[in-house]
SEPA-148442 format. One record per residue: residue number from 1; residue in three letters; chain; x, y, z of N, C-alpha, C in turn. Coordinates in steps of 0.1 Angstrom, whole numbers, plus 5000, padded with zeros to 4 digits. Layout:
N
SITE  pos  code  unit   nxx   nyy   nzz  caxx  cayy  cazz   cxx   cyy   czz
SITE  NUM   ALA     A     X     Y     Z     X     Y     Z     X     Y     Z
...
//
This chain:
257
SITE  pos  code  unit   nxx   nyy   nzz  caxx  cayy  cazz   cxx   cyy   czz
SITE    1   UNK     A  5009  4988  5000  5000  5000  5000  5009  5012  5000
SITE    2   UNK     A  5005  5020  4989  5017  5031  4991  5012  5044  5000
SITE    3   UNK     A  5022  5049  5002  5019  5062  5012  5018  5074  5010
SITE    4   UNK     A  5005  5082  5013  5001  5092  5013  5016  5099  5011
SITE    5   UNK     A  5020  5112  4999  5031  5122  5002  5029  5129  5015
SITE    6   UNK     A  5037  5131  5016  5043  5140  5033  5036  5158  5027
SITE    7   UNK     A  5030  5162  5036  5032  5178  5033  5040  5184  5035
SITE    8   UNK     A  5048  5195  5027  5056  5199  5028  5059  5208  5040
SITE    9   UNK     A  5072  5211  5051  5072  5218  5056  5074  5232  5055
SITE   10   UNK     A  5069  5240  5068  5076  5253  5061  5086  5259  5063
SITE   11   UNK     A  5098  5252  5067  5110  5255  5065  5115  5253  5047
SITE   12   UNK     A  5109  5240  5040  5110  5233  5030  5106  5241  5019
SITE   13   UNK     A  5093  5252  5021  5084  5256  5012  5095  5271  5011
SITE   14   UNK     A  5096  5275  5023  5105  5288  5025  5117  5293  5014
SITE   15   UNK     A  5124  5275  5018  5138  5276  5009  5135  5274  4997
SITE   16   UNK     A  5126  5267  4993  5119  5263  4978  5118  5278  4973
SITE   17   UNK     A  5111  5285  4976  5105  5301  4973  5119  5309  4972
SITE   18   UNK     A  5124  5309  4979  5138  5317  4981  5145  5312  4967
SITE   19   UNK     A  5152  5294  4967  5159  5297  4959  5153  5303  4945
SITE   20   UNK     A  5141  5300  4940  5134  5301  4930  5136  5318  4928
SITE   21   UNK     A  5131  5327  4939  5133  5338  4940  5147  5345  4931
SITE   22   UNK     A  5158  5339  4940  5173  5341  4937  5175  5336  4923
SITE   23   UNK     A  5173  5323  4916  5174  5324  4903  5164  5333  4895
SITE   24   UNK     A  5155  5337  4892  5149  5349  4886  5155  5360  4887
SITE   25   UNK     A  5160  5364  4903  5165  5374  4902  5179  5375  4892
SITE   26   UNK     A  5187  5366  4895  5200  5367  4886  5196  5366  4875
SITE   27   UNK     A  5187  5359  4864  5186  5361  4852  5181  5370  4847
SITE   28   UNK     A  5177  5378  4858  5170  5396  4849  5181  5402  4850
SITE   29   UNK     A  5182  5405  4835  5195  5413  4835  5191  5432  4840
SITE   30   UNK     A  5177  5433  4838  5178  5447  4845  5177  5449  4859
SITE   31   UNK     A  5175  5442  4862  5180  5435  4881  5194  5439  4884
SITE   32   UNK     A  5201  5430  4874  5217  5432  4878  5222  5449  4869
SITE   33   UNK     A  5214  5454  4863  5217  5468  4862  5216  5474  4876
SITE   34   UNK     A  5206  5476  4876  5206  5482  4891  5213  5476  4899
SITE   35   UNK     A  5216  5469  4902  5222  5462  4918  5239  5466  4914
SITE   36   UNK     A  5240  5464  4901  5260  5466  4896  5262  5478  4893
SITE   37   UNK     A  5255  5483  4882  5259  5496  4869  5256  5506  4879
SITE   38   UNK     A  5244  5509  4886  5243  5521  4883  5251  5525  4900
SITE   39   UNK     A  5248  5520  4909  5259  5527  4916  5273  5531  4915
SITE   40   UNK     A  5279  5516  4905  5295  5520  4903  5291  5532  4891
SITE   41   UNK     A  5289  5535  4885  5283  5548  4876  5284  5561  4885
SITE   42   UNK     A  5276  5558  4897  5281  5569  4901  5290  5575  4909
SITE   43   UNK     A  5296  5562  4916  5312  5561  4922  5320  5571  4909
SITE   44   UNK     A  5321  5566  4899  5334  5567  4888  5327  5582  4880
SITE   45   UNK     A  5316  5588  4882  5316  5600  4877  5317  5609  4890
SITE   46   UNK     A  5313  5606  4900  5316  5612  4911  5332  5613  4911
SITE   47   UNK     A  5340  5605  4909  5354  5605  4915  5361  5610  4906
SITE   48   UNK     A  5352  5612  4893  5362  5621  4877  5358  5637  4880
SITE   49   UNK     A  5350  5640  4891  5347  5654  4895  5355  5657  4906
SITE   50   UNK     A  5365  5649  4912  5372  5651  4924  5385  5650  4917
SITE   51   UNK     A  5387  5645  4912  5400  5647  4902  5400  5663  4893
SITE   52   UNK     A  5391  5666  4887  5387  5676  4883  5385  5692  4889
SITE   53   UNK     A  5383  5688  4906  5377  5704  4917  5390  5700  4928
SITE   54   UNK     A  5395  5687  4929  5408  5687  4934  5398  5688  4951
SITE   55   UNK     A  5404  5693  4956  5404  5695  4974  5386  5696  4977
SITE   56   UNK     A  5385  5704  4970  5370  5711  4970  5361  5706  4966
SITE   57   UNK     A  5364  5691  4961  5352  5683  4957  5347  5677  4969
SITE   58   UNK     A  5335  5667  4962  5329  5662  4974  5338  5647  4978
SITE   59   UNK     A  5342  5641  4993  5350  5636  4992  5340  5619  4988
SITE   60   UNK     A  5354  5611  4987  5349  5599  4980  5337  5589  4989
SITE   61   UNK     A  5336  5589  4999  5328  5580  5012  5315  5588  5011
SITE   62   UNK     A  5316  5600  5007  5299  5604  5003  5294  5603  4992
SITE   63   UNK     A  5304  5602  4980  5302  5596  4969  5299  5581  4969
SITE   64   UNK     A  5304  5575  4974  5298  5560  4979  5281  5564  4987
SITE   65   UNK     A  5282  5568  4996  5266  5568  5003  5256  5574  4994
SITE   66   UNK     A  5259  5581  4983  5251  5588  4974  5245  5575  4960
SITE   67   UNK     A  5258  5566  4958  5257  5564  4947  5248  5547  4951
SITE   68   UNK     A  5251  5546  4967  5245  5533  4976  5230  5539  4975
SITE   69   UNK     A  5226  5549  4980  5216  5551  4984  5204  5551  4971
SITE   70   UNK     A  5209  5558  4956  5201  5557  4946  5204  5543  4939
SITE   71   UNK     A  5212  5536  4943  5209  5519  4937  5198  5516  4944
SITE   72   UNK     A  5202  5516  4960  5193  5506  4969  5176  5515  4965
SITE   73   UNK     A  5171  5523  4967  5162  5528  4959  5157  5525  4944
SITE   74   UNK     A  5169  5527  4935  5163  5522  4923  5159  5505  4924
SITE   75   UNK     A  5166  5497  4928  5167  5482  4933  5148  5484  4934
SITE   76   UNK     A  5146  5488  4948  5133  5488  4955  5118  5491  4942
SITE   77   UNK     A  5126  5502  4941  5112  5506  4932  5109  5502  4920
SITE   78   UNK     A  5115  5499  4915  5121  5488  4897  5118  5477  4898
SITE   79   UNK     A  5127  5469  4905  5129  5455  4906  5120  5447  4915
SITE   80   UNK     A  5117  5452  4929  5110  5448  4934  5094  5448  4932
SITE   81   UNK     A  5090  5462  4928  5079  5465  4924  5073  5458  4913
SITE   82   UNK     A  5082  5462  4900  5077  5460  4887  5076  5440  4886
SITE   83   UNK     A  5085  5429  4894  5088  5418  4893  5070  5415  4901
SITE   84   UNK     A  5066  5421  4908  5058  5420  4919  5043  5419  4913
SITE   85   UNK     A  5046  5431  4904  5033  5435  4895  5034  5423  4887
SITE   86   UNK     A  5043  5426  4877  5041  5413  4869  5039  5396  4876
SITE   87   UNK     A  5044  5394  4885  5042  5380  4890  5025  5381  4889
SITE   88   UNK     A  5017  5393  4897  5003  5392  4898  4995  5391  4886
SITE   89   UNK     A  5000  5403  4879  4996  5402  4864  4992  5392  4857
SITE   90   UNK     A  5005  5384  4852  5003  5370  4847  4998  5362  4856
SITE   91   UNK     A  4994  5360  4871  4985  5351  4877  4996  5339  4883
SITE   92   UNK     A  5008  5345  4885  5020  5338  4893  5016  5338  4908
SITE   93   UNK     A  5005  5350  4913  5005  5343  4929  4994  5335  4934
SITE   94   UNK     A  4980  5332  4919  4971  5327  4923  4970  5320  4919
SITE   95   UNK     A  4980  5313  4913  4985  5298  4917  4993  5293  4927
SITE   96   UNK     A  5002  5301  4930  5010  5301  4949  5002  5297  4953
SITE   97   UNK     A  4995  5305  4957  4981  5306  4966  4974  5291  4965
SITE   98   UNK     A  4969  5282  4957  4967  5273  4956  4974  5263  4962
SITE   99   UNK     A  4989  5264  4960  4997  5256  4969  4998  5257  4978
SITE  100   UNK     A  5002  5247  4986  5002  5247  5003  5015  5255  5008
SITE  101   UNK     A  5012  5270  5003  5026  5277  5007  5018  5291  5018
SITE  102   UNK     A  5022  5288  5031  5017  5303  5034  5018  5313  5027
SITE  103   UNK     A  5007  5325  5029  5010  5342  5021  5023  5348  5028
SITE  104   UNK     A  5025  5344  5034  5036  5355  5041  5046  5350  5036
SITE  105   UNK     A  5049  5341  5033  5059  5335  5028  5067  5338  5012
SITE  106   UNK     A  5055  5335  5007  5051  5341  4991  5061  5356  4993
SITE  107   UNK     A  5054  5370  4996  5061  5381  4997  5078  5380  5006
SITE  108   UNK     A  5073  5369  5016  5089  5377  5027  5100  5366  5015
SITE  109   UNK     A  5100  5357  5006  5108  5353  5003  5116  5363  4992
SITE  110   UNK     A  5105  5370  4984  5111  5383  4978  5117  5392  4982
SITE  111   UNK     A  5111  5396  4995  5115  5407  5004  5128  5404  5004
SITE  112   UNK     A  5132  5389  5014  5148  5388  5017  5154  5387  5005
SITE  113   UNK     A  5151  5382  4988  5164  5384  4981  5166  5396  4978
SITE  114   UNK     A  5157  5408  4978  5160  5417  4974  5165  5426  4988
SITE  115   UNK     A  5164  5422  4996  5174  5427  5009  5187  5423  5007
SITE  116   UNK     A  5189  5408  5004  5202  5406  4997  5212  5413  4992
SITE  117   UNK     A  5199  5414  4983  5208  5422  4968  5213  5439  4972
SITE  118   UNK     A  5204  5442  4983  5211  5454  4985  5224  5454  4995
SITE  119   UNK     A  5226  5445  4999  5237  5440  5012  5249  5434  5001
SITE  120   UNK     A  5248  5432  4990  5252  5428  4977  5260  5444  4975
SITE  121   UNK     A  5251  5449  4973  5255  5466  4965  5265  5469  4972
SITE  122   UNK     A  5262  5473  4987  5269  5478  4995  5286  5470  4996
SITE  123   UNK     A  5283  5457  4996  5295  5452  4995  5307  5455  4986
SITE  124   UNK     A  5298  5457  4971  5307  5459  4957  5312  5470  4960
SITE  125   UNK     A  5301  5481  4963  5306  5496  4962  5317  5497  4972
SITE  126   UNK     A  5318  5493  4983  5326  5495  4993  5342  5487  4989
SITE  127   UNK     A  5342  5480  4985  5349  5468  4978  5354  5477  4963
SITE  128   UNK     A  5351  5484  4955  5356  5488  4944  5361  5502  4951
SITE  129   UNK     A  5352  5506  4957  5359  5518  4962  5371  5519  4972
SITE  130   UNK     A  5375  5507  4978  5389  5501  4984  5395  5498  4974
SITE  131   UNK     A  5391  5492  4966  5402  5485  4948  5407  5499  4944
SITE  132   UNK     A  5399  5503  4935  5404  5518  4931  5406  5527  4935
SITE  133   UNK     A  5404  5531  4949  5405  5545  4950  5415  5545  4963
SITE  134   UNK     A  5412  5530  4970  5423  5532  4979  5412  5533  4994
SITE  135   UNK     A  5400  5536  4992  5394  5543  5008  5387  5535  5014
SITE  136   UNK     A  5386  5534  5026  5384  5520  5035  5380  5529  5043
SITE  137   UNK     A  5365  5527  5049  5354  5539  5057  5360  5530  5071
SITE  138   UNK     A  5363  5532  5085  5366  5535  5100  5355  5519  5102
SITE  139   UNK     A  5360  5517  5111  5349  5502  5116  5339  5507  5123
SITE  140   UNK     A  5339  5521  5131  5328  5524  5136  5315  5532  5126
SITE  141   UNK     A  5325  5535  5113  5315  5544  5103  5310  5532  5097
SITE  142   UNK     A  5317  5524  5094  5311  5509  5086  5295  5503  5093
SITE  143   UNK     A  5300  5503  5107  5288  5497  5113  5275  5503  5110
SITE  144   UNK     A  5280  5519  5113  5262  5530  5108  5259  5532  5098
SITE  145   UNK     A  5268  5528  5086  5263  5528  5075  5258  5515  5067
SITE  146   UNK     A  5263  5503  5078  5254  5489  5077  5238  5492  5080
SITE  147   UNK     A  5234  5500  5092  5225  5501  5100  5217  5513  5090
SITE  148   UNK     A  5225  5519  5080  5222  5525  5075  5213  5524  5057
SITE  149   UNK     A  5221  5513  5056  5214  5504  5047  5207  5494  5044
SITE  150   UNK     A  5211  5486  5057  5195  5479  5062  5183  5486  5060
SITE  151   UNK     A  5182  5500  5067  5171  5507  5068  5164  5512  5057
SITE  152   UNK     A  5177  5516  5046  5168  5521  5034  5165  5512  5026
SITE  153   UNK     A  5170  5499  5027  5164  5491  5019  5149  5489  5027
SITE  154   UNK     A  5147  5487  5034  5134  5484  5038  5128  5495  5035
SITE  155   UNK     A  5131  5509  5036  5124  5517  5027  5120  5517  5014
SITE  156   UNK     A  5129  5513  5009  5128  5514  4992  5120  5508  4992
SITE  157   UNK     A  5117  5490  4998  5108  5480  4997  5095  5484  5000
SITE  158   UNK     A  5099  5492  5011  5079  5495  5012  5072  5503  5001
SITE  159   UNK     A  5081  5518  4996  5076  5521  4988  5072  5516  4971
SITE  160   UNK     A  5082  5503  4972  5079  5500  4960  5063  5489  4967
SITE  161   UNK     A  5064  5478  4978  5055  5476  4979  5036  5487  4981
SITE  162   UNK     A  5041  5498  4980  5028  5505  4982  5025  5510  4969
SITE  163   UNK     A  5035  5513  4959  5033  5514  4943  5023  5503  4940
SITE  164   UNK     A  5022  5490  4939  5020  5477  4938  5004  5481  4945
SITE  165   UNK     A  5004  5480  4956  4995  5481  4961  4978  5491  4956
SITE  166   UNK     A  4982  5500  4950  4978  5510  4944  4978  5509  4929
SITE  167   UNK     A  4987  5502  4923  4984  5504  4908  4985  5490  4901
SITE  168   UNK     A  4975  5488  4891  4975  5479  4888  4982  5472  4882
SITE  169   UNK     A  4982  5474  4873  4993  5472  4858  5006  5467  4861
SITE  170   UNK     A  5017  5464  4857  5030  5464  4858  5035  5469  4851
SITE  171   UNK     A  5031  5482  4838  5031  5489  4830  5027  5500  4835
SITE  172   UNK     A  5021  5499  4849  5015  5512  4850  5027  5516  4865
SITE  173   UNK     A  5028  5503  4871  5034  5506  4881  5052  5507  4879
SITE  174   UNK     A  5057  5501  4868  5069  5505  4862  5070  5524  4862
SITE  175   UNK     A  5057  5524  4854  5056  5547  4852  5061  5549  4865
SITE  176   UNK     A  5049  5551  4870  5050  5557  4885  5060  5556  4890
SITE  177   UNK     A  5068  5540  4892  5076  5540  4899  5089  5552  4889
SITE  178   UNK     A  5095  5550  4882  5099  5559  4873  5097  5574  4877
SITE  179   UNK     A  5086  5579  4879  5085  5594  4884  5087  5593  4900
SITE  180   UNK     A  5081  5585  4901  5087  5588  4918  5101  5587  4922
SITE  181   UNK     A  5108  5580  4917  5121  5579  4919  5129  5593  4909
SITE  182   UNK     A  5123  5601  4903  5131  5611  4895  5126  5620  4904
SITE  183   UNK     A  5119  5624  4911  5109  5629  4921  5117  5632  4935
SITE  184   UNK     A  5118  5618  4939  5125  5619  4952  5145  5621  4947
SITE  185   UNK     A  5145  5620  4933  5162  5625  4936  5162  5642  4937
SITE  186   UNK     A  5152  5644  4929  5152  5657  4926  5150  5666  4941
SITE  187   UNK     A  5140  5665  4950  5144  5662  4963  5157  5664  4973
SITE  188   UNK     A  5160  5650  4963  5177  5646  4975  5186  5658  4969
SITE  189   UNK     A  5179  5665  4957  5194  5678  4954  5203  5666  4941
SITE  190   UNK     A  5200  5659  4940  5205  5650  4929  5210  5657  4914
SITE  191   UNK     A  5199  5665  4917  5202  5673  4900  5200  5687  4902
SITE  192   UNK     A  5196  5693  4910  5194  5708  4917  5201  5709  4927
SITE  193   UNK     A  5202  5724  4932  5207  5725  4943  5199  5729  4948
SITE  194   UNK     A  5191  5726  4964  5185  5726  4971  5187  5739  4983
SITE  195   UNK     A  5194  5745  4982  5197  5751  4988  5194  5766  4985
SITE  196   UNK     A  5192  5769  4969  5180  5778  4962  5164  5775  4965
SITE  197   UNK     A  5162  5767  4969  5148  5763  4974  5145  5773  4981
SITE  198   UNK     A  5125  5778  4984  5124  5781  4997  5124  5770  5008
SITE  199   UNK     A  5125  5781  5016  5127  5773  5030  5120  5761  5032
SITE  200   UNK     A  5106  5761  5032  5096  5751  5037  5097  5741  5026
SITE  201   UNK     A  5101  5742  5012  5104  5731  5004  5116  5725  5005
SITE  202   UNK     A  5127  5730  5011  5142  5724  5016  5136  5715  5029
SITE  203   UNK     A  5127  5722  5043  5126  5711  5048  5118  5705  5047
SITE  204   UNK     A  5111  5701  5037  5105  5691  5034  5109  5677  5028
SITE  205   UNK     A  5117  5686  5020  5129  5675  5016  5136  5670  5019
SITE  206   UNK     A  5142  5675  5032  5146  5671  5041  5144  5658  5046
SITE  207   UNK     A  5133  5655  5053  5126  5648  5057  5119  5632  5042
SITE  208   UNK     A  5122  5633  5032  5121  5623  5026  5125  5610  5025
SITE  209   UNK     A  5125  5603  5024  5132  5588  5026  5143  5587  5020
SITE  210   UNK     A  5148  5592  5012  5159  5589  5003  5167  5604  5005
SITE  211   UNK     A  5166  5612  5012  5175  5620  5017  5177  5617  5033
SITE  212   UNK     A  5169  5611  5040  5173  5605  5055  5181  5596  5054
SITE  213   UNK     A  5179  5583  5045  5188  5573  5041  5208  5582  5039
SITE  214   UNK     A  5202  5588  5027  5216  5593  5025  5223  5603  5034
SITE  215   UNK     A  5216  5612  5042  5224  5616  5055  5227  5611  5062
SITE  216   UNK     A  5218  5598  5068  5227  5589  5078  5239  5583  5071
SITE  217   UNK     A  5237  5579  5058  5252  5573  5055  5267  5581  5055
SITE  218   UNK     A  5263  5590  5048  5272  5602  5047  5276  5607  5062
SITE  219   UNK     A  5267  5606  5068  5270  5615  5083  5281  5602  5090
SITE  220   UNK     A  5278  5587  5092  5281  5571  5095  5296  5572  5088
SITE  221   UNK     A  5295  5572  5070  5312  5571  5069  5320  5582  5074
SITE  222   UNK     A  5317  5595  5071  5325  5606  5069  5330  5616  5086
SITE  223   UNK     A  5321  5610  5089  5321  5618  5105  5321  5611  5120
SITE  224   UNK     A  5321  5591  5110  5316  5583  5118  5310  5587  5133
SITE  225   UNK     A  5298  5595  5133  5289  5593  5142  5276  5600  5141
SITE  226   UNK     A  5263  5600  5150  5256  5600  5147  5251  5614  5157
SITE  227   UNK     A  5249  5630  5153  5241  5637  5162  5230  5634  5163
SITE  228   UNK     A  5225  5648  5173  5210  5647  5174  5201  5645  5167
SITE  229   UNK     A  5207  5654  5152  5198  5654  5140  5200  5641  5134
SITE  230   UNK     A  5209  5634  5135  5209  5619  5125  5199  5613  5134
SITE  231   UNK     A  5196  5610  5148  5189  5602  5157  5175  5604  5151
SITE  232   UNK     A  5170  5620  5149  5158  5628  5143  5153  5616  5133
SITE  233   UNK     A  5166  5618  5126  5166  5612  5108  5162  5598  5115
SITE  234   UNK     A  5171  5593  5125  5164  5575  5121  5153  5573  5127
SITE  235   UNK     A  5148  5579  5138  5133  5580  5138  5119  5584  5128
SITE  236   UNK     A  5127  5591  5120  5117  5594  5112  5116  5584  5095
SITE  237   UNK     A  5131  5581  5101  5128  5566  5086  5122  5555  5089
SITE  238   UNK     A  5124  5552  5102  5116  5539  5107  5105  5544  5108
SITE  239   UNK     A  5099  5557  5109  5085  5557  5112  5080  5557  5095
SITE  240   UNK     A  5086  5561  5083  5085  5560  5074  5085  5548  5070
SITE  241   UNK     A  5087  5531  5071  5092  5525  5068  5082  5517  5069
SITE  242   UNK     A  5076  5520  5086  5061  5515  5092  5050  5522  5087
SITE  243   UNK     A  5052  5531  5084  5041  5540  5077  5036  5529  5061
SITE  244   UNK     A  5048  5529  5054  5045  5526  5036  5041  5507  5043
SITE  245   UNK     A  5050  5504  5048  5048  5492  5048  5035  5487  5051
SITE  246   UNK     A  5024  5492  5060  5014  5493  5068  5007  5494  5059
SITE  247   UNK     A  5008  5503  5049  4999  5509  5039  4999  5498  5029
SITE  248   UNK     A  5012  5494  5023  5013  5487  5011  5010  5472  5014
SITE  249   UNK     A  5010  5467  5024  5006  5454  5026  4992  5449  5029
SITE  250   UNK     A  4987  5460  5037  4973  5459  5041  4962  5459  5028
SITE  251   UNK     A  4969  5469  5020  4960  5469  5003  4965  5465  4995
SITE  252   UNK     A  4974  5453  4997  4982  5448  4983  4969  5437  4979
SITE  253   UNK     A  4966  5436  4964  4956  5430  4958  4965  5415  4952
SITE  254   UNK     A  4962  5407  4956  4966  5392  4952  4966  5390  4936
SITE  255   UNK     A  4957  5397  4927  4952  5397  4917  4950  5409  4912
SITE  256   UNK     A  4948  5407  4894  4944  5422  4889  4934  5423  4893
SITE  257   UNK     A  4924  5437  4895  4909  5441  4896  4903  5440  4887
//
């Protein structure tokens, strides 16, 4: 008499999802744009403008935290998002769903590769920027700018999960995410100087996710420590982080509408 199959466990189902997760991820090659090109992109134009302004440029460890902080962001809102939409789109979770795989499982196994991949970025960037340039950030600035990229990647993730949540399409949510992320650099002073701003639009901007992120890192390598105002900042990114996340999971739609 043969024997009923075993059900799977959920340690079993977990790793199953994950590795599946991890190979997708590596075969998108616009995955590995973001996670490779576009930070070192902006290591290596950042560092041909410090060769160029000599003393008076910006130095290299904030060029790293700048160039960390719009990967791990583009990572979030691109890759995570758009992979997310599309899985729903084509009807990739409501067949999960059918299988004996808890829901939470389904999302947190995405969540962690794409937390990976940003613990990935940080590594390269940090790692090419010791190859070529020679600079190796203090072990106490290393630690806050771990603490610092933990954090924005969970940001990035919420806001791409609340994109998702909100729009349908994966054509639709690719746009948005696209303007929001040209939105929030513009913002971070990315392509303006912010400092021509009025007042009430500087601190506002202040206060966005992707310029808290990048002040704690810059403040972590370069000054290795944290004032009152960085403390401000990580209060206000965790409360950001609980905020999107809260939002984007509670109305994330399993399916198109």
């Amino acid at each position: 008499m043969t024997q009923a199959p075993k059900a799977p466990t959920p340690s079993g189902t977990l790793l199953a999802l994950l590795t599946a997760e991890a190979h997708a991820f590596v075969r998108n090659g616009r995955t590995l744009i973001w996670t490779v090109a576009l930070p070192l992109l902006v290591l290596f134009l950042g560092e041909s403008q410090v060769h160029r302004h000599g003393p008076l440029a910006v130095p290299t460890l904030e060029i790293v935290a700048l160039g960390l902080t719009l990967g791990i962001f583009t990572l979030g809102l691109f890759s995570y998002a758009t992979v997310l939409a599309t899985y729903r789109e084509r009807g990739v979770f409501q067949r999960m769903r059918c299988a004996p795989v808890p829901a939470w499982q389904i999302l947190g196994a995405r969540l962690l590769v794409q937390m990976l991949a940003v613990l990935l970025q940080a590594v390269l960037l940090f790692g090419v920027a010791w190859g070529a340039y020679g600079v190796v950030p203090s072990l106490l600035g290393a630690e806050y700018a771990l603490l610092a990229v933990i954090l924005a990647g969970f940001a990035s993730l919420a806001i791409g999960q609340l994109i998702v949540a909100f729009v349908g399409t994966a054509g639709g949510v690719s746009a948005v995410a696209r303007v929001l992320l040209i939105v929030l650099m513009l913002l971070d002073g990315f392509f303006l100087r912010t400092s021509d701003w009025p007042a009430w639009l500087r601190n506002a901007a202040d206060w966005t996710p992707i310029h808290i992120a990048t002040r704690l890192m810059q403040d972590g390598l370069v000054a290795t420590q944290w004032g009152t105002a960085d403390l401000h900042y990580l209060l206000g990114l965790v409360a950001w982080i609980a905020l999107l996340a809260y939002l984007g999971i509670t109305r994330f739609r399993w399916q198109v509408a």
